[in-house]
Structures are given as C-alpha cells and as structure tokens.
MARKOL-18847 format. One record per residue (C-alpha): x, y, z. Coordinates in nm, 4 decimals. Layout:
% residues N
X/Y/Z;
...
END
This chain:
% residues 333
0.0000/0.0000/0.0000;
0.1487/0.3360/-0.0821;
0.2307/0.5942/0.1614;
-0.0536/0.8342/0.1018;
-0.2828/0.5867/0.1868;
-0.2056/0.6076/0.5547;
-0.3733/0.9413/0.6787;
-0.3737/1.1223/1.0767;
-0.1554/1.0380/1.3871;
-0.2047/0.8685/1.6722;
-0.1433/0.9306/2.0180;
-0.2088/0.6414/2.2577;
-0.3070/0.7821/2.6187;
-0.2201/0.5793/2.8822;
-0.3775/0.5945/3.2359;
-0.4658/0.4184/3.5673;
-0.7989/0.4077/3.5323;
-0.8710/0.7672/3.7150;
-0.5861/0.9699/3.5550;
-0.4105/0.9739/3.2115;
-0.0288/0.9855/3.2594;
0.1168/1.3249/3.1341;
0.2885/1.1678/2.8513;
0.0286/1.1409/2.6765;
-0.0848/1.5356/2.7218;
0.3271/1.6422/2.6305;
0.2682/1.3909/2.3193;
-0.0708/1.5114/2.2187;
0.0502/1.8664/2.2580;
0.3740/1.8044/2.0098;
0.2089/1.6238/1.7745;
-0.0998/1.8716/1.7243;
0.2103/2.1076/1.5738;
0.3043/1.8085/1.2957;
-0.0774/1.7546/1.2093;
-0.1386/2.1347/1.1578;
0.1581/2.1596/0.9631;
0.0948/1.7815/0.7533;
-0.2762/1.8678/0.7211;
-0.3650/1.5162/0.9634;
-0.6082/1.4519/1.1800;
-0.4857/1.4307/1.5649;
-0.6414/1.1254/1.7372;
-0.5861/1.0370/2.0796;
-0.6395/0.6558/2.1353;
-0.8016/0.5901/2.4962;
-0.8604/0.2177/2.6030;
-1.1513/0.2094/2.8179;
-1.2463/0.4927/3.0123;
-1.1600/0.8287/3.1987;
-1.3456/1.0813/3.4430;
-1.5008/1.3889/3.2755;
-1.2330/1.5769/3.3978;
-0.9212/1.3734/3.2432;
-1.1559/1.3624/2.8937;
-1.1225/1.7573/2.8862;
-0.7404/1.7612/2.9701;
-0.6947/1.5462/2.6416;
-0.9593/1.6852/2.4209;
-0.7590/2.0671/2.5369;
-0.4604/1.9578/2.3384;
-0.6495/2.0307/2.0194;
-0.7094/1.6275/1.8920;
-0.9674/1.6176/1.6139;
-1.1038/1.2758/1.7456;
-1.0734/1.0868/2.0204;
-1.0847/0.6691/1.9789;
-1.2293/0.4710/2.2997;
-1.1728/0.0913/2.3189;
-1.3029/-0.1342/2.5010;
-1.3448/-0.5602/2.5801;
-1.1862/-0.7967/2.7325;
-0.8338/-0.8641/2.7988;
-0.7654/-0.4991/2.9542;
-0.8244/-0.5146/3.3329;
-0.5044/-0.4808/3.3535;
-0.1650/-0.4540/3.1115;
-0.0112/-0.7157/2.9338;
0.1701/-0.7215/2.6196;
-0.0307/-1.0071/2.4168;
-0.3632/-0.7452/2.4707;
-0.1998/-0.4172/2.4260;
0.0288/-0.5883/2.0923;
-0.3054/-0.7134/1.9726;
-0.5035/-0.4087/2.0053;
-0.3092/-0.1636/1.8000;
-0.2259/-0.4372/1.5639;
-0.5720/-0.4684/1.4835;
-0.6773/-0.0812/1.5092;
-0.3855/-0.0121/1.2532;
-0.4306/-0.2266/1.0330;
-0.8212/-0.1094/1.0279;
-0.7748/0.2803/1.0117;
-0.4178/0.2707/0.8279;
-0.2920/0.5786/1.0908;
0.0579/0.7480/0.9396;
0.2328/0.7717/1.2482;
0.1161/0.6233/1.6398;
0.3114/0.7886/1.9426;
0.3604/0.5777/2.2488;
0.4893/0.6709/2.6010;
0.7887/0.5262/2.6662;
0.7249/0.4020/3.0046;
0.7645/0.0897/3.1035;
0.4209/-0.0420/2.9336;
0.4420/0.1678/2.6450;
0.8736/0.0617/2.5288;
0.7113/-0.3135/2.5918;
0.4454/-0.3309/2.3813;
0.5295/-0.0766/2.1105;
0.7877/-0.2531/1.9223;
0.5818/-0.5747/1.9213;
0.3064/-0.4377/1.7358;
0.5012/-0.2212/1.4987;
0.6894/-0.5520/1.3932;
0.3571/-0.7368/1.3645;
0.2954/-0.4449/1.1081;
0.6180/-0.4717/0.9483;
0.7412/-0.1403/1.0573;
0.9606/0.0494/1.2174;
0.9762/0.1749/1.5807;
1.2167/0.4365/1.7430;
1.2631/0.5397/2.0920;
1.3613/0.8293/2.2660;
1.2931/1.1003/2.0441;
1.3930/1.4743/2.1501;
1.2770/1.6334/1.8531;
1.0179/1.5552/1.6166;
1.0438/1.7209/1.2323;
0.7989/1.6431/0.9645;
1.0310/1.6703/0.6317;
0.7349/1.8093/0.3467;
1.0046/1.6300/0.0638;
0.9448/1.3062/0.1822;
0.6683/1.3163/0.3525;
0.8372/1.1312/0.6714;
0.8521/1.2037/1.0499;
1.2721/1.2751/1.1134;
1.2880/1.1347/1.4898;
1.5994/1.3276/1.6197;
1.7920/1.1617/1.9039;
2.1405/1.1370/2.0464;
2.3317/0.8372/1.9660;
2.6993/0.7117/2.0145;
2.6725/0.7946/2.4059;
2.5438/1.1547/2.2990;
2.8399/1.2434/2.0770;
2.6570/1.2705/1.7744;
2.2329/1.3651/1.7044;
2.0722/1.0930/1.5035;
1.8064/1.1537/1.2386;
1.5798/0.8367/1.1935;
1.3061/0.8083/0.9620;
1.0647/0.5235/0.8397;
1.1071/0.6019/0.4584;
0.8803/0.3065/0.3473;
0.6782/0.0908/0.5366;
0.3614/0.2830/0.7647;
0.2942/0.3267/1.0500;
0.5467/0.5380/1.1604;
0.5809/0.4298/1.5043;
0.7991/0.5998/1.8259;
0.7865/0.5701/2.1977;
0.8823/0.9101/2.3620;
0.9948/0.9506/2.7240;
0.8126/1.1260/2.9808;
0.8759/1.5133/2.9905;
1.0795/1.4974/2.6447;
0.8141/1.8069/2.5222;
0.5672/2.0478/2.7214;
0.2340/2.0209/2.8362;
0.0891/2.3383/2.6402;
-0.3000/2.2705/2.5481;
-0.3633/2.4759/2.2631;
-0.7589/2.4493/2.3249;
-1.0226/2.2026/2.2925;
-1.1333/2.2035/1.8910;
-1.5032/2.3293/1.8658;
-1.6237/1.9615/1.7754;
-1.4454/1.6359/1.8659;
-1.5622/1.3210/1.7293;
-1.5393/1.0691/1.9477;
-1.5003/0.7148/1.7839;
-1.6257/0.3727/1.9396;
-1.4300/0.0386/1.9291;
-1.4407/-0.2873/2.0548;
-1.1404/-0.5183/2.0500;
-1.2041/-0.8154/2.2578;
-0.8184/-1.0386/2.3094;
-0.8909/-1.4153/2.4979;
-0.8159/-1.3535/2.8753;
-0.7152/-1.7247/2.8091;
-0.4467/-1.6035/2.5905;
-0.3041/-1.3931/2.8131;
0.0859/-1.5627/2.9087;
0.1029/-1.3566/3.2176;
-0.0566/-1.2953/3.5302;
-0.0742/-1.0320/3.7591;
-0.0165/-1.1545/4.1178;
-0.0413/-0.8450/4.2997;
0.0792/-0.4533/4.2872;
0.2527/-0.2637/4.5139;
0.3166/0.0949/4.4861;
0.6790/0.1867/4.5079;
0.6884/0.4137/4.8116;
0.6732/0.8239/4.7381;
0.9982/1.0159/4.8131;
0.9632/1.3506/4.7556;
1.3095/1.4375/4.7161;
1.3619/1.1925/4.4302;
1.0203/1.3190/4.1759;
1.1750/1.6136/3.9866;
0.9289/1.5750/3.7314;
0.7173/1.8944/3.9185;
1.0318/2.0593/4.0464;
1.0471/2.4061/3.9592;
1.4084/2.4481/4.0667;
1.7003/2.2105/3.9832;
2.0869/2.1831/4.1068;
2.2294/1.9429/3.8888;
2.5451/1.8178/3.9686;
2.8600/1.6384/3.7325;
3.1249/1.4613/3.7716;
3.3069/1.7590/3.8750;
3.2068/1.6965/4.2405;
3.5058/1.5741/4.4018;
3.3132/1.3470/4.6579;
2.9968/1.2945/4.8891;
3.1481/1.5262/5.1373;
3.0612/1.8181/4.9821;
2.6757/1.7459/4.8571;
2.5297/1.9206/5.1911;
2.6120/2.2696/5.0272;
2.4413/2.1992/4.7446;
2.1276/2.0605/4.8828;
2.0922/2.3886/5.0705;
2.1704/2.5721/4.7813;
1.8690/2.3911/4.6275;
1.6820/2.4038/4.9390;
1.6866/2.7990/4.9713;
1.6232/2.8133/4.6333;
1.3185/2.5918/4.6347;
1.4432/2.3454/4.4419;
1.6119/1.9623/4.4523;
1.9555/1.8059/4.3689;
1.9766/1.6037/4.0800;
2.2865/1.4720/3.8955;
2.4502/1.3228/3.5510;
2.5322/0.9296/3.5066;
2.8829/0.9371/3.6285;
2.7466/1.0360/3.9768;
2.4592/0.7896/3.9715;
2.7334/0.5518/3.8287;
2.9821/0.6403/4.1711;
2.7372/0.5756/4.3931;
2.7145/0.9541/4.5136;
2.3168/1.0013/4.4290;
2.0682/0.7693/4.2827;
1.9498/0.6662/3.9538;
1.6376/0.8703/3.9922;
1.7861/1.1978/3.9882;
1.9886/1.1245/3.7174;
1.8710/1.3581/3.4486;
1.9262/1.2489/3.0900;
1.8529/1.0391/2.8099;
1.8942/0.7625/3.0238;
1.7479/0.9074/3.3209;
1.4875/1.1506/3.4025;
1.3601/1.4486/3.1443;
1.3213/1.7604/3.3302;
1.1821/2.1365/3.2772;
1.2431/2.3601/3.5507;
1.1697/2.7432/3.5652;
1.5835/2.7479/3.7180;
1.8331/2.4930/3.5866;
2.1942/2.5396/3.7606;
2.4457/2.3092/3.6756;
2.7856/2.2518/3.8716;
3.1012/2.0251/3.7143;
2.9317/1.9436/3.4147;
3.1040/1.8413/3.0703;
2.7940/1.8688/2.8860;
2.7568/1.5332/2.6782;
2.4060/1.5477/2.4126;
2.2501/1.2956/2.6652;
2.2386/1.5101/2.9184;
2.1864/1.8331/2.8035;
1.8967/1.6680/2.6262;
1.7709/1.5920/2.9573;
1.6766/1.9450/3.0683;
1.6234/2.1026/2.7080;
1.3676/2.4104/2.7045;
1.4120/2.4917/3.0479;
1.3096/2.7842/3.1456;
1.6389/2.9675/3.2612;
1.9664/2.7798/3.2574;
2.2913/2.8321/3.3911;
2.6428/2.6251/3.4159;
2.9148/2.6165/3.6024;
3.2762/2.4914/3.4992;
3.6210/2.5796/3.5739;
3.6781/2.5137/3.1384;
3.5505/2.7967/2.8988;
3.5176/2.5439/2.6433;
3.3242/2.2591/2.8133;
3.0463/2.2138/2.5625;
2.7795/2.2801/2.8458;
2.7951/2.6318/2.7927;
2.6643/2.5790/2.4457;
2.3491/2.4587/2.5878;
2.2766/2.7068/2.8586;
2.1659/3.0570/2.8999;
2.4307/3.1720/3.1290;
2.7741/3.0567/3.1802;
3.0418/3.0934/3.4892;
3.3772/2.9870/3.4462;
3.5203/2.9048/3.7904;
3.5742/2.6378/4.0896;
3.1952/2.4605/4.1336;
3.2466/2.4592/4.4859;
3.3278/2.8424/4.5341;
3.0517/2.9635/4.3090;
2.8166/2.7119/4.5134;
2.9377/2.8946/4.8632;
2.9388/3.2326/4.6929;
2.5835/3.1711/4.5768;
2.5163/3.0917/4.9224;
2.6605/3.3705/5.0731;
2.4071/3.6043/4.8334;
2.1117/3.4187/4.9091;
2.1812/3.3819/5.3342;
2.2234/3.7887/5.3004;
1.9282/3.8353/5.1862;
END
C-alpha cells in the first residue's frame, strides 16, 4: 500500500484508570504542531475509560477525534492485549504515524506491534520534524553515548511508530477544537491467551526528594564533584532556592546520588523554571535531559566545556566556590 494511503496520527493515552499519565498530554501537545503543519487529523487513542475531567485535559490539546476501546483482555496490562489491540486498530484505520509513552508499558508493547505491522519503531525522540520532501517524520535523538544527534526516519513501510519519554516536550493545550468526534471500538483479546498474570501490585513508596518531574528548581550536579562530602552545600543551595539536587550518570554511576535523579537520556527528562548546573562536561545525553528549560545556567572551571553551548548563562570558575558564593548572596538576603 502506498504511503498516502495512511492518513492522521495517533497518540495512545495511557492511564490508571482515574488519571491519564502526562505523557500522553506532552505527546498530544507536540504532535498537534506536525498535524497542523501535515494537514492530519490528531487522534488520541483511549482504552476504556476516563473521568469527565481527564476527557477535557486530552480533548484541550487540540485532537480532532478521540478513539475509545473497550473488551476484554484490559483489566489490567499485558503485552499479548496491548500488541493485539493496536495491531488490529492499525491495520483497520491505516494511521501514518502512532506515538507511544515510553514508560515501562508503552517501550514493551510498542515494538511488538510495529513488527507485527512490518514497521519500524524508534525510541527516545527529543525532537520531532515532519520533512514536506518526503513526507516522513525525522525522529531526532542522540546516539553514540550523545556524541553525535541521530536523524531516523521510516522512509517506506507505515505506520510510523515511536515511543517518547516522559517530559521529552511540554504540556501546552492549545484548546479544545469546537467539535471532537469521538469514535467507538471494541477489541475483545482471549483472557485465556493472556501468558502472564498479575499476582499483585505494590506501589513503590513516594519520596519527595527523588520526583523532579514537578520541580520548579534544579541543582544538577557532574562529575566535577570531588566526593559525597561536599553534597550538603548543594542541597541547601537547592533548598533555599526551592528546588532539589539532581545529577549526571557518572554520579549515579559512583554511587554519590541515585538513579532517579539522574537527568538524561537515560534518566529523568526535566523542565524547571531554574536549571543550575555545577562540574558538568555537557555530553548530548544530558543536556537533552533538561532542554527548554526555562532559565539555565552552568558552572565549569573550562571555557570550552560544551555545556555552555546549551545554557543561557555561563560561569567559568571552581563549582564549589561559586556554590558557597551563591550561598553567601542568598543567606544575606
């Protein structure tokens, strides 16, 4: 089948039952500026339902429809459902592109069904460009451990499929479109069928200090830290500033702070109103990381560390003086 026989984009919305998870919003958000700009029809795929209140979050992106599935085999994940489902819906409504989460659900079952399709699937996206010569989605990514920014396309086969991490783009609702059409589906998959079973769930315990998703105010700190002694300064730093410590791989990789605060491509995606960095080289998979925050500074005793490129404001010096001067300012006040 031709390429111009696959028509809108897909966004699949994943929630618990009571909330949709905000990757979906960020995704619907993005893609609403490739389907004004391709001329496609923004659907948001829901399977089974949400509260009234969740319904008008999603439709505020701007999707054109919005596709609700339901039957059996969904109580709760599993991949043989969720690979089923959107293998069948595809192949039904021939979508150009579907966007996934890439939490843990969404990076398990997304490559499935895009090789049940006989296409292509791409993860970790930081940039999405819709090239009007070929008519394909360019998914932009670091590669070679950030050295080097990737451009991958599906030239050929369709769907175009990607799974994007959590807090890769913004949550910026351009309005709900004066009619959405809401679309109906039932998919039912053999609960027989299913290969695993869910035993039980527990929660993993909140810590506040580790969710920088909502954080406002970030001290990141790089390998520049000479050792555990000295992270007390820079948690009050954060603290008077509002904010939360965070860090790059080679501290998560020392054993200084853990993986959760590791901002990154292989970490956590973050935009803060403040992002201060301290000892930081600046590798793509990092700076990726923390990409359209609002203000950003760095700190690094090298003038041409290639974090500066990627930040608002640069100071050259010693991490550890500019962290006590910093404190100095703020305790004065």
């Amino acid at each position: 089948m031709e390429k111009s026989a696959y028509k809108n984009m897909w966004v699949y919305i994943e929630h618990d039952g009571k909330r949709a998870h905000p990757v979906g919003l960020e995704l619907c958000c993005e893609v609403r500026k490739l389907c004004d700009v391709t001329g496609d029809k923004l659907v948001a795929v829901l399977v089974e339902g949400l509260p009234e209140e969740e319904l008008a979050k999603i439709r505020a992106c701007g999707i054109d429809q919005l596709l609700v599935v339901s039957g059996t085999g969904y109580e709760a994940y599993s991949n043989d459902a969720y690979s089923n489902l959107f293998t069948v819906l595809c192949r039904k409504y021939n979508p150009s592109a579907v966007f996934v989460g890439g939490t843990i659900n969404g990076r398990d079952f997304a490559p499935r069904f895009a090789a049940r399709l006989n296409t292509g699937c791409t993860s970790d996206a930081t940039e999405l460009v819709y090239n009007p010569e070929s008519g394909d989605i360019e998914f932009i990514e670091p590669a070679v451990g950030g050295k080097m920014m990737a451009v991958i396309t599906v030239p050929v086969l369709r769907p175009q499929v990607g799974t994007i991490r959590p807090g890769t783009f913004r949550y910026e609702p351009t309005g709900e479109k004066p009619a959405v059409e809401v679309l109906h589906e039932t998919v039912d998959f053999p609960v027989a069928d299913i290969r695993t079973k869910l035993l039980g769930f527990v929660p993993d315990d909140a810590d506040a200090d580790l969710d920088l998703a909502n954080t406002d105010v970030i001290v990141c700190l790089g390998n520049g830290l000479s050792g555990p002694d000295k992270l007390p300064k820079y948690r009050e730093l954060a603290a008077l500033l509002g904010g939360k410590i965070a860090c790059t791989r080679p501290l998560f990789d020392r054993g200084i702070l853990p993986f959760k605060l590791q901002i990154g491509q292989s970490g956590v995606m973050v935009k803060p109103k403040l992002y201060i960095g301290f000892g930081i080289s600046g590798a793509i998979n990092h700076t990726a990381g923390f990409a359209g925050s609002g203000l950003s500074i760095a700190v690094n005793t090298d003038p041409e560390a290639p974090i500066f490129g990627a930040v608002d404001y640069g100071i050259v010096g010693d991490m550890d003086e500019v962290c006590d001067a910093m404190l100095a300012a703020l305790k004065a006040r």
